[in-house]
N, CA and C atoms as an extended XYZ file, in Angstrom:
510
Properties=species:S:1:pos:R:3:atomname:S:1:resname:S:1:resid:I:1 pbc="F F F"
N       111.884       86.411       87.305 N   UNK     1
C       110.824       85.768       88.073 CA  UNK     1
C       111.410       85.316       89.400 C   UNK     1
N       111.178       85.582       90.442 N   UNK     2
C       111.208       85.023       91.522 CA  UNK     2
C       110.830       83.697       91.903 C   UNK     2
N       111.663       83.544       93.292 N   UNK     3
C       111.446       81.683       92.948 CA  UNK     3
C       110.068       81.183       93.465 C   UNK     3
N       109.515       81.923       94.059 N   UNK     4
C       108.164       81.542       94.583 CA  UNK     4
C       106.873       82.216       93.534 C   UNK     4
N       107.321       82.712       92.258 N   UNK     5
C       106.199       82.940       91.671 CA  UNK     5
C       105.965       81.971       91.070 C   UNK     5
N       104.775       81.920       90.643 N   UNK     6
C       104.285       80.890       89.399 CA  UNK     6
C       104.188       80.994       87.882 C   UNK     6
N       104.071       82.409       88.086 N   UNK     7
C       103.234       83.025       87.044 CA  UNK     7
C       103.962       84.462       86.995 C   UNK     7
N       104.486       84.814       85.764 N   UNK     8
C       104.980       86.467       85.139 CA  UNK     8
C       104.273       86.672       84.151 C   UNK     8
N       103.612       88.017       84.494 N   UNK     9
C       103.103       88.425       83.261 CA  UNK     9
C       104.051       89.959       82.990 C   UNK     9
N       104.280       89.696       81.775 N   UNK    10
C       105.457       91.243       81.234 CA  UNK    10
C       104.213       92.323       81.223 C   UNK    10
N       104.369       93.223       81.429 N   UNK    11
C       103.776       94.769       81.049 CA  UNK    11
C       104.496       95.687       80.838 C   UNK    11
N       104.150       96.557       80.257 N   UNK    12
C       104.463       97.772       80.324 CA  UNK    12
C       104.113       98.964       80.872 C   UNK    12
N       104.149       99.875       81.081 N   UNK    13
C       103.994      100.873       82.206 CA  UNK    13
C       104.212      102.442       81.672 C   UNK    13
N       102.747      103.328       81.582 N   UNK    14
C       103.094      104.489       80.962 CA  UNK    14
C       102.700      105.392       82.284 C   UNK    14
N       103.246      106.743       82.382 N   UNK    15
C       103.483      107.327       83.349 CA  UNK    15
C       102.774      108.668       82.635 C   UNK    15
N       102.285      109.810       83.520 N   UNK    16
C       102.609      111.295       82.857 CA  UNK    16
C       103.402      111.628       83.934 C   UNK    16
N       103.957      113.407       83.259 N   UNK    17
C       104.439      113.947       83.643 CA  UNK    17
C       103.719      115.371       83.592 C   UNK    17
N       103.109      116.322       85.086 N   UNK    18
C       102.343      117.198       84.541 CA  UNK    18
C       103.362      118.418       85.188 C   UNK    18
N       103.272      119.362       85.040 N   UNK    19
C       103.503      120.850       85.409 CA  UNK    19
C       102.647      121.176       86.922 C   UNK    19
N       103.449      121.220       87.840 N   UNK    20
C       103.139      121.483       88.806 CA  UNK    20
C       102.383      122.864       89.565 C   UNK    20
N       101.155      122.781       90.064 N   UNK    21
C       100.597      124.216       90.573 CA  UNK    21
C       101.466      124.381       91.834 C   UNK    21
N       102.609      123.934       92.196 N   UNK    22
C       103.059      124.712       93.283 CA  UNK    22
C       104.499      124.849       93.354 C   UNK    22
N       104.533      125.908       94.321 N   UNK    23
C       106.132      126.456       94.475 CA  UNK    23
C       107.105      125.371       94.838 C   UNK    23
N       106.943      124.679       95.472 N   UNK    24
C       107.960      123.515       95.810 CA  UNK    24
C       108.081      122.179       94.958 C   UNK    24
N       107.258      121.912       93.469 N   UNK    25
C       107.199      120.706       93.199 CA  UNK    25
C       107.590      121.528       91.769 C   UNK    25
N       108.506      120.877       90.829 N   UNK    26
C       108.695      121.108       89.560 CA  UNK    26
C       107.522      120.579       88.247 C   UNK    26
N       107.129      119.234       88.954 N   UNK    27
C       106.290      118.075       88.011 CA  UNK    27
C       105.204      117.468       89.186 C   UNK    27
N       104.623      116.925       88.967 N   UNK    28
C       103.679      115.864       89.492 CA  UNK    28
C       103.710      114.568       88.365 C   UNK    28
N       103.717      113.555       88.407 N   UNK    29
C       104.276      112.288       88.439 CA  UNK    29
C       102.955      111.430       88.707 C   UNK    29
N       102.428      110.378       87.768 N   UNK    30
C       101.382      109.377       88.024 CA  UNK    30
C       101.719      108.230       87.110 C   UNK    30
N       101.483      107.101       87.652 N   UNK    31
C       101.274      105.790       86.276 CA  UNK    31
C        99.893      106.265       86.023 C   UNK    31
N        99.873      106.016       84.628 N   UNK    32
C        98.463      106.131       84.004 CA  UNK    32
C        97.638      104.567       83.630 C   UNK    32
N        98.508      103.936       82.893 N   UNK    33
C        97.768      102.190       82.908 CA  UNK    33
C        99.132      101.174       82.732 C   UNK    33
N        98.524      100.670       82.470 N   UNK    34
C        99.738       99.475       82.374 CA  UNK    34
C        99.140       98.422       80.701 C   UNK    34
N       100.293       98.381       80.415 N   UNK    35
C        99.899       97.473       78.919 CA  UNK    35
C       100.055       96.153       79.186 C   UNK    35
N        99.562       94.927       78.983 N   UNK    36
C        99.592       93.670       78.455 CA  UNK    36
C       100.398       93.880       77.671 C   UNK    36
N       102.229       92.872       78.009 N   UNK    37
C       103.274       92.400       76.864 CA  UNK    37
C       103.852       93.574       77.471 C   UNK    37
N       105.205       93.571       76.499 N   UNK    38
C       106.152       94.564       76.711 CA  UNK    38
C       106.620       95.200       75.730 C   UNK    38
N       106.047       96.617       74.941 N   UNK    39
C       106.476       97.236       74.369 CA  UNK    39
C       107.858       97.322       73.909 C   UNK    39
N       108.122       97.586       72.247 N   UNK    40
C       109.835       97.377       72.433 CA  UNK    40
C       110.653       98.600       72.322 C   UNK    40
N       109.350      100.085       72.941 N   UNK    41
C       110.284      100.989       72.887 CA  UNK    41
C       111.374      100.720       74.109 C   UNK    41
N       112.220      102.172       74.245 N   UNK    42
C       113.241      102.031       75.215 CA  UNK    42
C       112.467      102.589       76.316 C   UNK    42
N       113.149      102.346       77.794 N   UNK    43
C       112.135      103.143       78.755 CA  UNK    43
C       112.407      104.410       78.793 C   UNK    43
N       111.375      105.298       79.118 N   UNK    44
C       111.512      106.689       79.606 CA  UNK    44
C       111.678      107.840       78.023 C   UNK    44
N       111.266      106.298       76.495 N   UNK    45
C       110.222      107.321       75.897 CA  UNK    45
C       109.324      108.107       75.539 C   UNK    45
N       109.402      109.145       75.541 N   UNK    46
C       107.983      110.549       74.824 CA  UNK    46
C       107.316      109.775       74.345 C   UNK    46
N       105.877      109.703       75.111 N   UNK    47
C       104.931      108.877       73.737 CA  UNK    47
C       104.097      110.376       73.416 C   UNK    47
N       103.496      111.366       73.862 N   UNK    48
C       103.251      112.388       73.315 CA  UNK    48
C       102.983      114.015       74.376 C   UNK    48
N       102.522      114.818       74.243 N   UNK    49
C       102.661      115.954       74.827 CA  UNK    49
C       101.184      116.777       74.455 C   UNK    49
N       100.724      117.041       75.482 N   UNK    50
C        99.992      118.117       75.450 CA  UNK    50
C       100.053      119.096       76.931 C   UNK    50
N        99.881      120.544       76.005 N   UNK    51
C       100.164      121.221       76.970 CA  UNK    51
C       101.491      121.744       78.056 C   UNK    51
N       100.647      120.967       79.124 N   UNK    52
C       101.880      121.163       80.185 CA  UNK    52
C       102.230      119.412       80.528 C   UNK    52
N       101.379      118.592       79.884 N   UNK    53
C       101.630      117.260       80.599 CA  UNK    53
C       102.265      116.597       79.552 C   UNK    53
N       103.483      115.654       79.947 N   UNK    54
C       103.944      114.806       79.069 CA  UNK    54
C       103.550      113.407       78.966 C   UNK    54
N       103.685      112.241       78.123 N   UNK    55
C       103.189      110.864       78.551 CA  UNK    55
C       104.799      110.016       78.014 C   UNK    55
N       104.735      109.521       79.394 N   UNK    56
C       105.806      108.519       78.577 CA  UNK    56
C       106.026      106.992       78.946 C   UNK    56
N       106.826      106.444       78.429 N   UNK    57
C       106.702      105.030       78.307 CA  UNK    57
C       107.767      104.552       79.432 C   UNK    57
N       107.201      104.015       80.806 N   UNK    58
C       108.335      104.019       81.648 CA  UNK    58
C       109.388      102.920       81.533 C   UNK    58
N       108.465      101.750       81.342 N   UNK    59
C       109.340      100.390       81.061 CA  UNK    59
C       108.584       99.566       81.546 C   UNK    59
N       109.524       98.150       80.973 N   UNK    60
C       108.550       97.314       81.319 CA  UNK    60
C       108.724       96.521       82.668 C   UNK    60
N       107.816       95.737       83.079 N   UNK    61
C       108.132       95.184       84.742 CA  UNK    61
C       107.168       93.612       84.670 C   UNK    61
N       107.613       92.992       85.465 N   UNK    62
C       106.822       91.720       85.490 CA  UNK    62
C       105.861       91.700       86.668 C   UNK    62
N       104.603       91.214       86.359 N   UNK    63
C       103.420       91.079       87.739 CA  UNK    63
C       103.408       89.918       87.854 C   UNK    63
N       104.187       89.344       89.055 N   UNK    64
C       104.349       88.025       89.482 CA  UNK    64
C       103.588       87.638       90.493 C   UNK    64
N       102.597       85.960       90.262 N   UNK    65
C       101.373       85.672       90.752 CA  UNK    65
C       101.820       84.433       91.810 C   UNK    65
N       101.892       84.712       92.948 N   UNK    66
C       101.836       83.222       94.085 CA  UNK    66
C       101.600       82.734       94.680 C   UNK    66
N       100.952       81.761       94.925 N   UNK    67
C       100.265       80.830       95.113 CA  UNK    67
C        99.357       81.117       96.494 C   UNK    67
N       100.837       81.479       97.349 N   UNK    68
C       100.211       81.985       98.587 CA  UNK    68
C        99.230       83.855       98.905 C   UNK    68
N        99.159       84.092       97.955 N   UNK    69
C        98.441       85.508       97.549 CA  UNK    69
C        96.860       85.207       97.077 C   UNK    69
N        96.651       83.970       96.693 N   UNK    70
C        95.235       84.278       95.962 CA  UNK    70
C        94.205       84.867       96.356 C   UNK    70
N        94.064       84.809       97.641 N   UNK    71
C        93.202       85.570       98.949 CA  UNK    71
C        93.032       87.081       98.291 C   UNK    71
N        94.561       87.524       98.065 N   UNK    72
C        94.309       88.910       97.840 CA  UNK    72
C        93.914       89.129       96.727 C   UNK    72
N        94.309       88.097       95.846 N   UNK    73
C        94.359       88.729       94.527 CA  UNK    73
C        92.511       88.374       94.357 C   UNK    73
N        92.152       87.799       94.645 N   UNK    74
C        90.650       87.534       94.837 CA  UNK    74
C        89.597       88.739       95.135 C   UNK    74
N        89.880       89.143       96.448 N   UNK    75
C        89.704       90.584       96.801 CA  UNK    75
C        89.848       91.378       96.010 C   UNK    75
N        91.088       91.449       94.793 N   UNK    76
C        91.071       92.658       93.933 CA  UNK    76
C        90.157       92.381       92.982 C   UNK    76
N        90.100       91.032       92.469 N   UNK    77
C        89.553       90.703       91.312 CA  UNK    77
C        87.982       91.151       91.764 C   UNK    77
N        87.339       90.654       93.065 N   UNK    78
C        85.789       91.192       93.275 CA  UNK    78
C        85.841       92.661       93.438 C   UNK    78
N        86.631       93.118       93.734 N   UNK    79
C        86.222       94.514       93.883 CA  UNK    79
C        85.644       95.121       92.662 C   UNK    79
N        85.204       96.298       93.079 N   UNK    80
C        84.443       96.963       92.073 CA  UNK    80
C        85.127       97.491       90.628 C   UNK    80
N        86.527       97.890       90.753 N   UNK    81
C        88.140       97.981       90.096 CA  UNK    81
C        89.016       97.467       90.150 C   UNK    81
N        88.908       95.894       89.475 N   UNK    82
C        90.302       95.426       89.705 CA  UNK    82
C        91.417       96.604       89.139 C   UNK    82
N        92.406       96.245       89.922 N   UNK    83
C        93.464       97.457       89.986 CA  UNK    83
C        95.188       96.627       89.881 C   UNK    83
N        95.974       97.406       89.082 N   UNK    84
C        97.647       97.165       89.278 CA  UNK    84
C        97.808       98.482       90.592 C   UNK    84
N        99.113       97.833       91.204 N   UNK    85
C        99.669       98.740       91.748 CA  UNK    85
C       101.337       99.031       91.541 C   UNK    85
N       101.191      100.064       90.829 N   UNK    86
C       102.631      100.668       89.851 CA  UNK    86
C       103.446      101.302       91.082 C   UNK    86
N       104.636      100.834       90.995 N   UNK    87
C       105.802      101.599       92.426 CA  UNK    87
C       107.116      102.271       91.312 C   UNK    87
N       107.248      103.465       91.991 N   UNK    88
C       108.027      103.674       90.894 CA  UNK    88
C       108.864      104.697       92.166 C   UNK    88
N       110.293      104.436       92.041 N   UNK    89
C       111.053      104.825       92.949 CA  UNK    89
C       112.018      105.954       92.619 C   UNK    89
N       112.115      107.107       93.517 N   UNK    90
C       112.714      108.669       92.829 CA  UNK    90
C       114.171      107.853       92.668 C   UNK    90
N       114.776      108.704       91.624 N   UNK    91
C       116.275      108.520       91.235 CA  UNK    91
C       117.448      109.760       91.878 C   UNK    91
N       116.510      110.474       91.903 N   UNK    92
C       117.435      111.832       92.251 CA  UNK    92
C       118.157      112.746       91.197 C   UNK    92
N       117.671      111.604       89.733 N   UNK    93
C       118.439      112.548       88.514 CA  UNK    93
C       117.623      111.960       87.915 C   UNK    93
N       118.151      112.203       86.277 N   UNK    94
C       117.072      112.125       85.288 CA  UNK    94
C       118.024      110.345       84.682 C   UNK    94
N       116.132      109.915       84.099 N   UNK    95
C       115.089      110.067       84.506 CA  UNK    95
C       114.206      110.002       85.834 C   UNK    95
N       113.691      110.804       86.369 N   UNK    96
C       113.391      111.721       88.097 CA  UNK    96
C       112.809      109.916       88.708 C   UNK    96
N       112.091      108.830       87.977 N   UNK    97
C       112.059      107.750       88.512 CA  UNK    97
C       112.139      106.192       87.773 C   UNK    97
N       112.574      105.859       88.779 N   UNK    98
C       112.425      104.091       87.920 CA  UNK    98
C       111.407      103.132       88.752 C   UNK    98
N       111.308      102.404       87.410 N   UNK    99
C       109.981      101.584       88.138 CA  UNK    99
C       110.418      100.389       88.675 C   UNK    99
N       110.088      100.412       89.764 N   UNK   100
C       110.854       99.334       90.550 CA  UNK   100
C       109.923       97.967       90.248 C   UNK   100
N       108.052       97.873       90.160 N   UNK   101
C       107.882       96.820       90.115 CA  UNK   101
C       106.160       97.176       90.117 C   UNK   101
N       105.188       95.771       89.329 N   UNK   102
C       104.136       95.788       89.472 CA  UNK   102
C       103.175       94.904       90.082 C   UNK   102
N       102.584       95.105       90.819 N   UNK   103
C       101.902       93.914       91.418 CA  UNK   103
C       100.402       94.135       91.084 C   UNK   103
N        99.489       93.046       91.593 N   UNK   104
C        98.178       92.831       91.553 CA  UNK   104
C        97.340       92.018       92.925 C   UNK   104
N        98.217       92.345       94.093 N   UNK   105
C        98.445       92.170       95.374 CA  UNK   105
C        97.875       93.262       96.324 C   UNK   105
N        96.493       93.803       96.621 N   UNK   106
C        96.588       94.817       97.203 CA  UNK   106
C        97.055       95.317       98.626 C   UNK   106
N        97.503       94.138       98.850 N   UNK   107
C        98.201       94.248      100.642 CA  UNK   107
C        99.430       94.838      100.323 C   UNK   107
N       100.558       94.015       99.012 N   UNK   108
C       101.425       94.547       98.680 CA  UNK   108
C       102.007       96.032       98.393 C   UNK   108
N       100.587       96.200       97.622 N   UNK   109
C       100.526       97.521       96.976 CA  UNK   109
C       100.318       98.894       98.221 C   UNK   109
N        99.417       98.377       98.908 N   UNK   110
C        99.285       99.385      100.123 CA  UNK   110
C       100.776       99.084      101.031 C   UNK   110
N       100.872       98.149      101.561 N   UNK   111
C       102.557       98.319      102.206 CA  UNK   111
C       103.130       99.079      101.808 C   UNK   111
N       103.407       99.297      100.282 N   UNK   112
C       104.862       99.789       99.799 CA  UNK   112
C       104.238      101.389       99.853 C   UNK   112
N       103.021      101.445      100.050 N   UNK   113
C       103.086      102.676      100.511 CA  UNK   113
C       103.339      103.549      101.348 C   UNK   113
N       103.779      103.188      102.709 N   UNK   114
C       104.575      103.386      103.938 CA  UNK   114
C       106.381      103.238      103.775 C   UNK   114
N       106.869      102.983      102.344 N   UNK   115
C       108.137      102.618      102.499 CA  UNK   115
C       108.977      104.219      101.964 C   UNK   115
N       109.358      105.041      102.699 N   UNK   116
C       110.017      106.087      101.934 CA  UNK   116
C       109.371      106.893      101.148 C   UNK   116
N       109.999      107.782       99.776 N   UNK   117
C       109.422      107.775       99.191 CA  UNK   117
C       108.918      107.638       97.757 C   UNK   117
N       108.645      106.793       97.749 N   UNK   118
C       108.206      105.721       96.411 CA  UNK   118
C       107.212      106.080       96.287 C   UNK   118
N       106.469      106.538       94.869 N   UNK   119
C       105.333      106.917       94.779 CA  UNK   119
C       104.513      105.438       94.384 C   UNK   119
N       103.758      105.440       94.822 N   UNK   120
C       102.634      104.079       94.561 CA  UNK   120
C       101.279      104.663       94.276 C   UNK   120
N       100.838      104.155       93.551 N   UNK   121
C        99.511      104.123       92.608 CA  UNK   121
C        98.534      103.272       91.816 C   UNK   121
N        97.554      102.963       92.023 N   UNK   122
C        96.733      102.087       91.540 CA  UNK   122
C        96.533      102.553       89.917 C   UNK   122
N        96.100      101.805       88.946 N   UNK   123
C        95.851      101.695       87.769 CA  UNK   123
C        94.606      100.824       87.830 C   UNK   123
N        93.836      101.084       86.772 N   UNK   124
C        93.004       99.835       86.140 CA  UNK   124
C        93.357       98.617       85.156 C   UNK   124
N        93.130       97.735       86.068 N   UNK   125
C        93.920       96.229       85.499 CA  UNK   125
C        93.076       95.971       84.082 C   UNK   125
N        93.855       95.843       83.521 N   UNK   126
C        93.719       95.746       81.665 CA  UNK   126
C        92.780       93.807       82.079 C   UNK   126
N        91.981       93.604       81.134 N   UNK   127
C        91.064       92.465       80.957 CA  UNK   127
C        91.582       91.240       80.657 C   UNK   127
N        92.856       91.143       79.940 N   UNK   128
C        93.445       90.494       79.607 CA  UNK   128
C        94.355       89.891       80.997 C   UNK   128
N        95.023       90.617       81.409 N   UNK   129
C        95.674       90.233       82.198 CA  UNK   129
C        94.812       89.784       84.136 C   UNK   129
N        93.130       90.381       84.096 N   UNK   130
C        92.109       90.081       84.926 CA  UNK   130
C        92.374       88.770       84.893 C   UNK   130
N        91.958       88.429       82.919 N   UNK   131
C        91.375       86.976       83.322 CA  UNK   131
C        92.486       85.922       83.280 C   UNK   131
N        93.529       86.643       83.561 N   UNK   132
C        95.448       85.471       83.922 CA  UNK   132
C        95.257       85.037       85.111 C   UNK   132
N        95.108       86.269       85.786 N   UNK   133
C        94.826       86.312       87.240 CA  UNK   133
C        93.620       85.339       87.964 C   UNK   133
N        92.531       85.842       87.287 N   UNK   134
C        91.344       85.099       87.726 CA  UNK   134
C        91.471       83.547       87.595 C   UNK   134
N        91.820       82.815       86.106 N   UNK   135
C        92.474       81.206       86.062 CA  UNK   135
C        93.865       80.867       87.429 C   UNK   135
N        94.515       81.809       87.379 N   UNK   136
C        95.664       81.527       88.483 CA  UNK   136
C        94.971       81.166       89.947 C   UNK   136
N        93.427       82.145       90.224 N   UNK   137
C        93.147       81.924       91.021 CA  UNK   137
C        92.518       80.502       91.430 C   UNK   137
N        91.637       80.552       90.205 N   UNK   138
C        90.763       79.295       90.000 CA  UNK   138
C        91.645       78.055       90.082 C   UNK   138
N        92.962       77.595       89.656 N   UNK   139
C        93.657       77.079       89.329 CA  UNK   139
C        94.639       76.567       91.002 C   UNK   139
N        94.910       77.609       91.617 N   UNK   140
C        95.907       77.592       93.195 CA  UNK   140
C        94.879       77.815       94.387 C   UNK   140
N        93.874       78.728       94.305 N   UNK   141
C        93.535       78.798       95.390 CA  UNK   141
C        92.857       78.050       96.293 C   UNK   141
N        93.350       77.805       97.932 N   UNK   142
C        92.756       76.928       98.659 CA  UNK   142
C        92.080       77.752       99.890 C   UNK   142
N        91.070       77.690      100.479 N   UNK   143
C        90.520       78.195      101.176 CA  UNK   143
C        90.547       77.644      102.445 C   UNK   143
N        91.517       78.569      103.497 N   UNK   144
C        92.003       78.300      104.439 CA  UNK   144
C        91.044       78.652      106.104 C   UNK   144
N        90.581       77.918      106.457 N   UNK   145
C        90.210       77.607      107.926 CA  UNK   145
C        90.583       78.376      108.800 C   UNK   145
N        89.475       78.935      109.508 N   UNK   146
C        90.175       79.828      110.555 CA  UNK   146
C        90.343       78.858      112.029 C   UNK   146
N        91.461       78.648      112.616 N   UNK   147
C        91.513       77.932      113.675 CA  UNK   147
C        92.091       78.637      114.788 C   UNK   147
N        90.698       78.485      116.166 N   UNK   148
C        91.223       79.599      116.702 CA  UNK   148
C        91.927       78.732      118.000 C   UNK   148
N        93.106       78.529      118.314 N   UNK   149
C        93.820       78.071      119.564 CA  UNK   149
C        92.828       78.635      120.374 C   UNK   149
N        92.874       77.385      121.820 N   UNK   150
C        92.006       77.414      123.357 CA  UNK   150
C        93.387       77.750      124.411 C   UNK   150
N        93.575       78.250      125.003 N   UNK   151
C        94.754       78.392      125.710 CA  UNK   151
C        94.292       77.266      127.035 C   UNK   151
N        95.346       76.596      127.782 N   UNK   152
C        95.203       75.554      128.573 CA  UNK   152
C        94.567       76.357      129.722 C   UNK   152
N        93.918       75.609      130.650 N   UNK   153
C        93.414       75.386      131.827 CA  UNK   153
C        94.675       76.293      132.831 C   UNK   153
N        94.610       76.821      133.535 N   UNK   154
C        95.657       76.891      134.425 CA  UNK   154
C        95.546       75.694      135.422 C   UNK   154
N        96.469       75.160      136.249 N   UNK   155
C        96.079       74.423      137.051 CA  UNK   155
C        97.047       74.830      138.521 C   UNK   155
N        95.828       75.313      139.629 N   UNK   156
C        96.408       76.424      140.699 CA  UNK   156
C        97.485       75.450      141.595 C   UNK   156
N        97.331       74.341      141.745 N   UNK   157
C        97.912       73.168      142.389 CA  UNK   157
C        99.790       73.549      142.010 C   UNK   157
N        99.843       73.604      140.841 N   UNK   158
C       101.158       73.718      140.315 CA  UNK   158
C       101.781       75.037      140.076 C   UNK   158
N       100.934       76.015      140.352 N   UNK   159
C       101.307       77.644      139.691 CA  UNK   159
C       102.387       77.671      140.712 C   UNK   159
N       103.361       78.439      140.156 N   UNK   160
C       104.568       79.171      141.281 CA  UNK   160
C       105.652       78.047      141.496 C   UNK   160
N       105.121       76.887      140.810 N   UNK   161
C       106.634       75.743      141.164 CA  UNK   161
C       107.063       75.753      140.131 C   UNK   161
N       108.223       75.432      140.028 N   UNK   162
C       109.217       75.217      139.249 CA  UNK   162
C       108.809       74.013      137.952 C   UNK   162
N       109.975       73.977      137.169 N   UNK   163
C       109.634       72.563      136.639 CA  UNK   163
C       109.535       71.292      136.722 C   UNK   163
N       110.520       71.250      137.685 N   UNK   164
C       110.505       69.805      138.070 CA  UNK   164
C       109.522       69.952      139.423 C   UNK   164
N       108.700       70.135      139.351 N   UNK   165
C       107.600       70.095      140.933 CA  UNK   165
C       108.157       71.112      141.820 C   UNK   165
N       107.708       70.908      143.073 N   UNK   166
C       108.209       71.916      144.455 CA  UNK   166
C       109.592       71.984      144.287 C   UNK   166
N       110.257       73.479      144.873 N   UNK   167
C       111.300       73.428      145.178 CA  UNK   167
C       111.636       72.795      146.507 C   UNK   167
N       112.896       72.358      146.693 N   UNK   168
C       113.262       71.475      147.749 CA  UNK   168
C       114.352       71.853      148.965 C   UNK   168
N       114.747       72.342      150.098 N   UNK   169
C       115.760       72.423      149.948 CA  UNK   169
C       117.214       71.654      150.577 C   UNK   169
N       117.860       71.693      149.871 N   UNK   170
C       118.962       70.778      150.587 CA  UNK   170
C       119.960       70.931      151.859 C   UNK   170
């Protein structure tokens, strides 16, 4: 937990793995949902196979809630899908990624999508963990004032002098 969270919730995190339609990609790669709690398989178990797509169990990660976020997390919660956003970062070997982290932040979640390349992906936020979120909100959030600064007057009398008044000279 980080020192500015309030709130960890453990999940878990299942991924597929599909067979790629093209010449340059071996797999295609998605989080599929995210579990409430933390499973006690190991990460980067087979949970099953069909076909060409595999499913597996990536690991688990904490969705940490703070104080100064409720804004967003508000926004996710009204939206039409509250949503996780799963980041899961290439390794360069096997297993091809690790999950670096989950949030419920959608500013967060869109940022880290400009960072390299880390695949990022929305999920549908499990109900359980909605209504953590939704009390966290109910619970921290303050609704902040927009205050818009007046910039001063110029005053033409003084423009072009110095600080201490006219320059002088000696």
């Amino acid at each position: 937990m980080s020192a500015t969270a309030l709130v960890s919730i453990p999940v878990g995190v299942i991924v597929e793995r599909r067979k790629a339609k093209s010449p340059w990609l071996d797999f295609v790669w998605r989080p599929l949902l995210v579990l409430p709690g933390a499973p006690s398989a190991a990460p980067w178990t087979p949970i099953s196979s069909e076909g060409e797509a595999t499913t597996f169990y990536a690991g688990e990660a904490l969705v940490e809630l703070h104080r100064t976020e409720t804004a967003n997390y508000r926004d996710n919660i009204a939206s039409r899908s509250p949503s996780l956003w799963v980041i899961l970062r290439p390794t360069g070997g096997e297993p091809a990624f690790a999950l670096l982290s989950v949030t419920a932040d959608p500013a967060e979640g869109e940022a880290l999508t400009s960072a390299g390349n880390d695949l990022v992906e929305a999920v549908a936020m499990p109900t359980v963990i909605r209504e953590t979120v939704e009390a966290f909100i109910a619970k921290h959030h303050v609704e902040q004032s927009h205050f818009k600064r007046q910039r001063d007057r110029a005053d033409p009398p003084t423009l072009g002098r110095g600080r201490n008044g006219p320059e002088t000279e000696t």
